[in-house]
PDB file as gemmi writes it, atoms N, CA and C in Angstrom:
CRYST1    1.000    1.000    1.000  90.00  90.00  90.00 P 1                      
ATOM      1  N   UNK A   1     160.857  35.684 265.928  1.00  0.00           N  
ATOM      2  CA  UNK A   1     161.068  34.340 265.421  1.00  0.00           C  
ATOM      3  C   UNK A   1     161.678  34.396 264.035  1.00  0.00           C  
ATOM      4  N   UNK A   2     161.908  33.453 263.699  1.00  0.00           N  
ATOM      5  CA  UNK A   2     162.841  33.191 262.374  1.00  0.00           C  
ATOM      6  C   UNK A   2     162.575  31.940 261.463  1.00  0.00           C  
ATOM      7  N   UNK A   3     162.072  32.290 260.107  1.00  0.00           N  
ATOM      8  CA  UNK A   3     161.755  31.203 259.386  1.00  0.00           C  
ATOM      9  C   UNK A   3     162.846  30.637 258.266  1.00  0.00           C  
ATOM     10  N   UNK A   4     162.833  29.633 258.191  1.00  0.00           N  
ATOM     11  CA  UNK A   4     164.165  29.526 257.512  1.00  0.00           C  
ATOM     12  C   UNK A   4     163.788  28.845 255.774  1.00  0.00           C  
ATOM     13  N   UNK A   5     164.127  29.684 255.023  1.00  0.00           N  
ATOM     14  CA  UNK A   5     163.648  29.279 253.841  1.00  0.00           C  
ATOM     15  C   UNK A   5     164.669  28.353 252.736  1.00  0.00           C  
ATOM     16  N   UNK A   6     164.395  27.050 252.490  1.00  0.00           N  
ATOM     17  CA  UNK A   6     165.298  26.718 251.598  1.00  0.00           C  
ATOM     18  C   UNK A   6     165.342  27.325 250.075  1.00  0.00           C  
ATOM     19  N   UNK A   7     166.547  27.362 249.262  1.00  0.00           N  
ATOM     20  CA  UNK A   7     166.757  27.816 248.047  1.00  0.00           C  
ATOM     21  C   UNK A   7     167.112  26.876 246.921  1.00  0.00           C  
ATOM     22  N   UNK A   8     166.834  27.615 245.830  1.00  0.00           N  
ATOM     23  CA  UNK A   8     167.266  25.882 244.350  1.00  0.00           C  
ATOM     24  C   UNK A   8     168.813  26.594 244.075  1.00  0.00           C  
ATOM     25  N   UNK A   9     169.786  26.479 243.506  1.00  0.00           N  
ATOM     26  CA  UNK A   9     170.692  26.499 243.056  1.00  0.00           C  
ATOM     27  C   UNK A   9     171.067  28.460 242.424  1.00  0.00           C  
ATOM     28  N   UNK A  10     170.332  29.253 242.715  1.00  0.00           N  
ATOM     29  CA  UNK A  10     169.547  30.504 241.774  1.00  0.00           C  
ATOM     30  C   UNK A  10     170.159  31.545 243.049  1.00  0.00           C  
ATOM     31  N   UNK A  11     170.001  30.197 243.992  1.00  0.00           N  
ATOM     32  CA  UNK A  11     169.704  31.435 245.888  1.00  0.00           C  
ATOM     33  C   UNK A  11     168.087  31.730 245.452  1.00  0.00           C  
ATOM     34  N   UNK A  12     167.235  31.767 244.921  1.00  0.00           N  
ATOM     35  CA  UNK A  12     165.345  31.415 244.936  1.00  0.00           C  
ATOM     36  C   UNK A  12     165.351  31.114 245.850  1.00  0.00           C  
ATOM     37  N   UNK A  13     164.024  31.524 246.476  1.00  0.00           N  
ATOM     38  CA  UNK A  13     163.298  29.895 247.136  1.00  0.00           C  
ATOM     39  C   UNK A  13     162.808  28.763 246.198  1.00  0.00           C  
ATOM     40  N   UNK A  14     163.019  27.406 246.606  1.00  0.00           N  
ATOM     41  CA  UNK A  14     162.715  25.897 246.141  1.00  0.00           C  
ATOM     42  C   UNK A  14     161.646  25.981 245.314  1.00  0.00           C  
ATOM     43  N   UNK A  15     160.670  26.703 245.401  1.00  0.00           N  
ATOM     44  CA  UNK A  15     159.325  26.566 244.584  1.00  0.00           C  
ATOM     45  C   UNK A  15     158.181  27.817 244.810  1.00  0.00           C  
ATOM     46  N   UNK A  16     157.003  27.873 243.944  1.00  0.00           N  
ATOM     47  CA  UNK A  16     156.490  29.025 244.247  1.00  0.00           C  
ATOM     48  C   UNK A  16     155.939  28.561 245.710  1.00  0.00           C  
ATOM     49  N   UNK A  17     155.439  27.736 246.313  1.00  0.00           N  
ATOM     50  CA  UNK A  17     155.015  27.552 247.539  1.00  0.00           C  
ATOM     51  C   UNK A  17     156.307  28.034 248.599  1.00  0.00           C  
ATOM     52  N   UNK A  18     157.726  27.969 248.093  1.00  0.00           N  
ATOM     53  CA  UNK A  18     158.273  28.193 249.127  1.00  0.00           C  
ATOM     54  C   UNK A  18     158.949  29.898 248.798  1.00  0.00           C  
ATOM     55  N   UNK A  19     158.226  30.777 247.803  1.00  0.00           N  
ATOM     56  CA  UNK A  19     157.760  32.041 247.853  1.00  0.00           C  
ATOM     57  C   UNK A  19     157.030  32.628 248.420  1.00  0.00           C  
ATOM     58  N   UNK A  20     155.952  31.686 248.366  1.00  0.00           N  
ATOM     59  CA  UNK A  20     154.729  32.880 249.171  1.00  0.00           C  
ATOM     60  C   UNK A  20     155.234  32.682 250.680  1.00  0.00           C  
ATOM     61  N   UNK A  21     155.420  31.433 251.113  1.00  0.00           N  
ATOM     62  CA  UNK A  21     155.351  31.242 252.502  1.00  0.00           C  
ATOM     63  C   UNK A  21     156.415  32.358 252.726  1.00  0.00           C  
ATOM     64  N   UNK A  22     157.248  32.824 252.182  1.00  0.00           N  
ATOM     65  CA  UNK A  22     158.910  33.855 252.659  1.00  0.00           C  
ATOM     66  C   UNK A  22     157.974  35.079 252.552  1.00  0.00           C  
ATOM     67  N   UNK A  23     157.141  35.161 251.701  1.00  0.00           N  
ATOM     68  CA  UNK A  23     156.596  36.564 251.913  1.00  0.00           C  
ATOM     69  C   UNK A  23     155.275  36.947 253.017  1.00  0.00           C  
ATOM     70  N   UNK A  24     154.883  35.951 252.914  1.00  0.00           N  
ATOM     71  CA  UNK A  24     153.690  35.786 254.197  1.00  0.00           C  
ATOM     72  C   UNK A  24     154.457  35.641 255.899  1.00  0.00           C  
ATOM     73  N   UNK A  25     155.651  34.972 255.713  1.00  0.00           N  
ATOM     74  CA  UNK A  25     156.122  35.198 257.144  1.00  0.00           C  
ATOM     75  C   UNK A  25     157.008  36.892 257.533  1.00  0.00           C  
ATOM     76  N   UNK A  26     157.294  37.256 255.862  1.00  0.00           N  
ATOM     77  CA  UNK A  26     157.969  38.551 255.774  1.00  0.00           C  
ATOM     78  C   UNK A  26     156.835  39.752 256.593  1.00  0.00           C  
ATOM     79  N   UNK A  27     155.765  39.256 255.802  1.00  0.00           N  
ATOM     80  CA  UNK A  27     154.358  40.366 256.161  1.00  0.00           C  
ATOM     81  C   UNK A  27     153.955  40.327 257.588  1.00  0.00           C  
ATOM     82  N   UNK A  28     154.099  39.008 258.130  1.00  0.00           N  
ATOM     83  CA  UNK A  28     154.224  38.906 259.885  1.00  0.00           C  
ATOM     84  C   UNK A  28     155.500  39.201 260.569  1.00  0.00           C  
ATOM     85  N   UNK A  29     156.697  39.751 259.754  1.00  0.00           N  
ATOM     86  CA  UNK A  29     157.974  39.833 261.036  1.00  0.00           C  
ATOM     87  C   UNK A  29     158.406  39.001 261.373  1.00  0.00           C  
ATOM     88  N   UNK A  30     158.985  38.054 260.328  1.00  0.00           N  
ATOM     89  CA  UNK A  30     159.521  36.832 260.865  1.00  0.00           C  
ATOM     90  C   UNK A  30     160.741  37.666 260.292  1.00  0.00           C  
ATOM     91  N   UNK A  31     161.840  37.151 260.902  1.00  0.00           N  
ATOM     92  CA  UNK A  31     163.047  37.418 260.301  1.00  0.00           C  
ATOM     93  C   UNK A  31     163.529  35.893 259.249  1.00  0.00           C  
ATOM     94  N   UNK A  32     163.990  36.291 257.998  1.00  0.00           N  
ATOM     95  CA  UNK A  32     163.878  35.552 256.665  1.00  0.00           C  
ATOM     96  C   UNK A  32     165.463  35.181 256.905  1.00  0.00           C  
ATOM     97  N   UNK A  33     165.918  33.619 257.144  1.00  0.00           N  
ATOM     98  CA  UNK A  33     166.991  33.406 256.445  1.00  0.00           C  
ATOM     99  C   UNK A  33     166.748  32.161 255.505  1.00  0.00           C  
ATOM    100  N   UNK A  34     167.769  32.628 254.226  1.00  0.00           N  
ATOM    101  CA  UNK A  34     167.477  31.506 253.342  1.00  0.00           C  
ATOM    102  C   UNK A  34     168.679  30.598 253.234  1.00  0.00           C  
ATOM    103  N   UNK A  35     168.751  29.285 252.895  1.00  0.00           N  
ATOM    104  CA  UNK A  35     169.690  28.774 253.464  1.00  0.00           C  
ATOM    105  C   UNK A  35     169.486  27.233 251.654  1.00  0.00           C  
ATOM    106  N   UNK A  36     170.603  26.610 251.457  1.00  0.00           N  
ATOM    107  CA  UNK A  36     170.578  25.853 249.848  1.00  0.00           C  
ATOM    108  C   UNK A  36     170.529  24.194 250.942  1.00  0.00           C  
ATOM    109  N   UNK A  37     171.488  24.323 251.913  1.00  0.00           N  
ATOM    110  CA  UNK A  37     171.667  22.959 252.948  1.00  0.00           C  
ATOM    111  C   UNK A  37     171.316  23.028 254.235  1.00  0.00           C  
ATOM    112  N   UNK A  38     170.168  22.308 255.195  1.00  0.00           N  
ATOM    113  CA  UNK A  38     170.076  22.313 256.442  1.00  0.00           C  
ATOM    114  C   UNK A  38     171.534  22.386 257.426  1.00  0.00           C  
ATOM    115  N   UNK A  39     171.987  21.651 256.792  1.00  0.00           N  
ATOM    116  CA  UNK A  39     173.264  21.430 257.963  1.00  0.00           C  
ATOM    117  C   UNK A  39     173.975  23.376 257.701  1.00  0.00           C  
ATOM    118  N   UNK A  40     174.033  23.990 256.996  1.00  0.00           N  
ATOM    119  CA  UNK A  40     174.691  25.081 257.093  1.00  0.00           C  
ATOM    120  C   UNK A  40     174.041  26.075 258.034  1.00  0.00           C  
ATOM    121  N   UNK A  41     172.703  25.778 258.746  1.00  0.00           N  
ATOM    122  CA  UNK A  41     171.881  26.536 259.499  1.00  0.00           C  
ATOM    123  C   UNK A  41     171.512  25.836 261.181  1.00  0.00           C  
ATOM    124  N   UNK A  42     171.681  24.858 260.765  1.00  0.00           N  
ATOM    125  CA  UNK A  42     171.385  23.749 261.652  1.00  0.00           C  
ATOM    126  C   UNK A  42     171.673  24.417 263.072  1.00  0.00           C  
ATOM    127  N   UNK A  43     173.056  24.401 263.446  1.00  0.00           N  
ATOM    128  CA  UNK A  43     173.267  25.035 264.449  1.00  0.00           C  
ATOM    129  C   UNK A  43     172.952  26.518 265.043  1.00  0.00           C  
ATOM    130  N   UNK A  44     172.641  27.083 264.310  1.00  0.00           N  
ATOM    131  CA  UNK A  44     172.144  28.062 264.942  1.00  0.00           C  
ATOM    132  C   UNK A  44     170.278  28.586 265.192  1.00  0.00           C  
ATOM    133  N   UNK A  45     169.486  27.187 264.531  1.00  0.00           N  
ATOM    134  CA  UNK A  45     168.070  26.875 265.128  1.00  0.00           C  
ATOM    135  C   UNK A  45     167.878  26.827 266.304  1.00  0.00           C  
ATOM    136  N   UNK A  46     166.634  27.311 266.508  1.00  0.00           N  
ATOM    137  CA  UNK A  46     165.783  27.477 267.828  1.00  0.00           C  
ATOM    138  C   UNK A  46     164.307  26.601 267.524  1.00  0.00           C  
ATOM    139  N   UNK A  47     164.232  26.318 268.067  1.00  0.00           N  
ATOM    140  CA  UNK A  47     163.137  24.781 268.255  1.00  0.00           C  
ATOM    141  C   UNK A  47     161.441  25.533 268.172  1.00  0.00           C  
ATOM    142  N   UNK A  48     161.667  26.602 268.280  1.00  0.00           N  
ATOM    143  CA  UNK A  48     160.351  27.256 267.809  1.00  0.00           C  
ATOM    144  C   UNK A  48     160.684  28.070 266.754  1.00  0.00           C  
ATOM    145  N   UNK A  49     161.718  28.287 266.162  1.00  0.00           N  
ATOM    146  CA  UNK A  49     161.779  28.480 264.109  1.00  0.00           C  
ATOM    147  C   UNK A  49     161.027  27.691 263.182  1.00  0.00           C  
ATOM    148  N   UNK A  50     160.825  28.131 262.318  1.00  0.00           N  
ATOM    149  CA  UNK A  50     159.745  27.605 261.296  1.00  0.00           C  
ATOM    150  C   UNK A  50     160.805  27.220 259.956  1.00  0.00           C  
ATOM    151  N   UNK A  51     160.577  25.923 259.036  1.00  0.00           N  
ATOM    152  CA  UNK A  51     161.530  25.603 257.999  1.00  0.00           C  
ATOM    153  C   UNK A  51     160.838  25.207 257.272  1.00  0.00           C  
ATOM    154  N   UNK A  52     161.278  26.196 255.863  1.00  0.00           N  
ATOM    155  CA  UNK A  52     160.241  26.055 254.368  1.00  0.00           C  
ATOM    156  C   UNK A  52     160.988  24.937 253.194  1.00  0.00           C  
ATOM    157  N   UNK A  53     160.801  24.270 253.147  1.00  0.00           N  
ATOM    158  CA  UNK A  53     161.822  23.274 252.417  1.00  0.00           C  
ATOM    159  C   UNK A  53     161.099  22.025 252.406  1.00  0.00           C  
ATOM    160  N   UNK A  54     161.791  21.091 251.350  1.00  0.00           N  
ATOM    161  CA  UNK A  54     161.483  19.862 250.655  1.00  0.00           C  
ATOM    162  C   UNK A  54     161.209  19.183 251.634  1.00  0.00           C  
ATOM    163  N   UNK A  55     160.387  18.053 251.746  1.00  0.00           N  
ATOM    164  CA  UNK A  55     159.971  16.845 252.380  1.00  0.00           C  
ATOM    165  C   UNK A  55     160.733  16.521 253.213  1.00  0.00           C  
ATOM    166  N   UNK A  56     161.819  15.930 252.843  1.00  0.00           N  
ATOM    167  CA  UNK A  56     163.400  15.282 253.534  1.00  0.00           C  
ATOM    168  C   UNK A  56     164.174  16.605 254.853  1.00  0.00           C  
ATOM    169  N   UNK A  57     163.841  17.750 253.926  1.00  0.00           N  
ATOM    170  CA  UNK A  57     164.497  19.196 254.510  1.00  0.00           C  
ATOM    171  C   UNK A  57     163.426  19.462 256.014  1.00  0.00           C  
ATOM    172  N   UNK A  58     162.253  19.191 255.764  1.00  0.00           N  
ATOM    173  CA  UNK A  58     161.163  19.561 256.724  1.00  0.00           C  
ATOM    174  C   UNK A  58     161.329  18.174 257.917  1.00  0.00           C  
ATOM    175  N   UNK A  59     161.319  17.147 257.585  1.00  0.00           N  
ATOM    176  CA  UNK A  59     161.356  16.149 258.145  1.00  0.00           C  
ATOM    177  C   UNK A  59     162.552  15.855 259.126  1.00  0.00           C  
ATOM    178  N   UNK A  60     163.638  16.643 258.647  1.00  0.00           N  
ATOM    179  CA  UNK A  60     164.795  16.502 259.301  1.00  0.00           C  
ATOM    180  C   UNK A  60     165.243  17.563 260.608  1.00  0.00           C  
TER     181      UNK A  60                                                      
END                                                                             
């Protein structure tokens, strides 16, 4: 599976919450992509991927 982590402007992840979660899915074998805009990933999601990101980003 594959978790998809959003980033701030740095390429970071968004916040320390959306650190640990990249390293806690790292420690389970998720494969990590990090991504600044949903739509640049969008298409290539699978409906059982996991997405670490802002309110609006999660919701969408």
């Amino acid at each position: 599976m594959k978790a998809y982590i959003q980033t701030n402007q740095k390429n970071m992840p968004y916040s320390v919450n959306g650190y640990v979660a990249m390293k806690g899915f790292e420690q389970m074998g998720f494969e990590i992509i990090l991504f600044k805009s949903l739509d640049e990933v969008l298409p290539n999601m699978n409906r059982e991927d996991i997405v670490v990101g802002g309110i609006q980003t999660v919701r969408r």
